[in-house]
C-alpha positions as CSV (number, residue, x, y, z in Angstrom):
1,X,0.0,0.0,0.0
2,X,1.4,3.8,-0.5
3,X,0.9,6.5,1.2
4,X,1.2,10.1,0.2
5,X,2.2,13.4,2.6
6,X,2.4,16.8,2.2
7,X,2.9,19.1,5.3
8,X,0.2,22.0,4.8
9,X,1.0,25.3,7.2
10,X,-2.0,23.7,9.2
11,X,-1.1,20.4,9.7
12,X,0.1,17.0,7.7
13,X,-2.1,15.9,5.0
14,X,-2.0,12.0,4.2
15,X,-3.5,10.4,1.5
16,X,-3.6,6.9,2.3
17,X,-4.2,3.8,0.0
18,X,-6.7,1.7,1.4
19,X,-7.7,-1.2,-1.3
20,X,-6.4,-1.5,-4.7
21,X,-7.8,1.7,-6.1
22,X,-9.5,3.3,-2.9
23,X,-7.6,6.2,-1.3
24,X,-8.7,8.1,1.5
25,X,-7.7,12.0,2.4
26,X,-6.9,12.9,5.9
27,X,-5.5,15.7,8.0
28,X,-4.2,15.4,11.7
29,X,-6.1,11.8,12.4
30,X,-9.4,13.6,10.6
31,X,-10.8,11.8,7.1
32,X,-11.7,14.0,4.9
33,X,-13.0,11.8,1.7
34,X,-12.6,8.6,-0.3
35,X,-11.3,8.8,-3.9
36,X,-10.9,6.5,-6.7
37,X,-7.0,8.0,-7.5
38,X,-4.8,9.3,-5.0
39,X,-4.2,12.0,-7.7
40,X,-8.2,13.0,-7.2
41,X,-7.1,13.7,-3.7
42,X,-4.3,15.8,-4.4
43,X,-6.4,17.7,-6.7
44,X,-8.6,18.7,-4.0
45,X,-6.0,20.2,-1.9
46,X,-4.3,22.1,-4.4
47,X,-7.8,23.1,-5.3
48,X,-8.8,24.1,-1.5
49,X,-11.7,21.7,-1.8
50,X,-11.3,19.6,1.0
51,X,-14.1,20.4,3.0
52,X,-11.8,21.3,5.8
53,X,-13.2,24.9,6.6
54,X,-9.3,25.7,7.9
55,X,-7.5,24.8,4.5
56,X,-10.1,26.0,1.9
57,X,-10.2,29.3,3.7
58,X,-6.4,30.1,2.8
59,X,-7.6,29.8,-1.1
60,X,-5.5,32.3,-2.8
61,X,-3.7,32.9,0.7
62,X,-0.3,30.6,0.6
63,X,2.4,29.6,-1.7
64,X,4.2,26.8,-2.6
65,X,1.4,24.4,-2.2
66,X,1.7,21.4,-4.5
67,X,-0.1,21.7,-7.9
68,X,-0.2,17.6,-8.1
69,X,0.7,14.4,-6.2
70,X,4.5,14.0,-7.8
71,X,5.0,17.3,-5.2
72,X,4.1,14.9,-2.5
73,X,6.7,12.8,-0.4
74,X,5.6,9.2,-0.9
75,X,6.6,6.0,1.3
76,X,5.7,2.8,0.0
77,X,5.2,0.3,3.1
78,X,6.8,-3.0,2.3
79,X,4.7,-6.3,2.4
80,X,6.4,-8.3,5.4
81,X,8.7,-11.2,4.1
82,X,7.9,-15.1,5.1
């Protein structure tokens, strides 16, 4: 499974993977959505769409946030070995 971060000015976004093609958005242990494509995620928080009142109000506010997912750090957890 992958995982995806970006640390916002507000706290650390995750979008995790959660079945093959199921990825859910969260910020600081809050879930936020379910998408079909991590990339869907990204979208909405480089779009401010999150429905997390505290990011979407900074709309046109900050810099530097990532325009799409290959801004974000990934870390691919490894399948335990038998």
């Amino acid at each position: 499974m992958k995982m995806y971060i970006y640390n916002s000015e507000i706290g650390r976004f995750e979008i995790r993977q959660i079945e093959h093609k199921r990825y859910d958005l969260w910020i600081n242990e809050e879930m936020l959505g379910s998408y079909e494509s991590a990339e869907r995620a990204a979208e909405d928080v480089a779009n401010f769409n999150t429905d997390y009142i505290e990011w979407d109000k900074l709309k046109n506010e900050l810099e530097n946030v990532p325009t799409d997912l290959s801004q974000w750090a990934e870390i691919k957890e490894e399948s335990p070995q038998l």
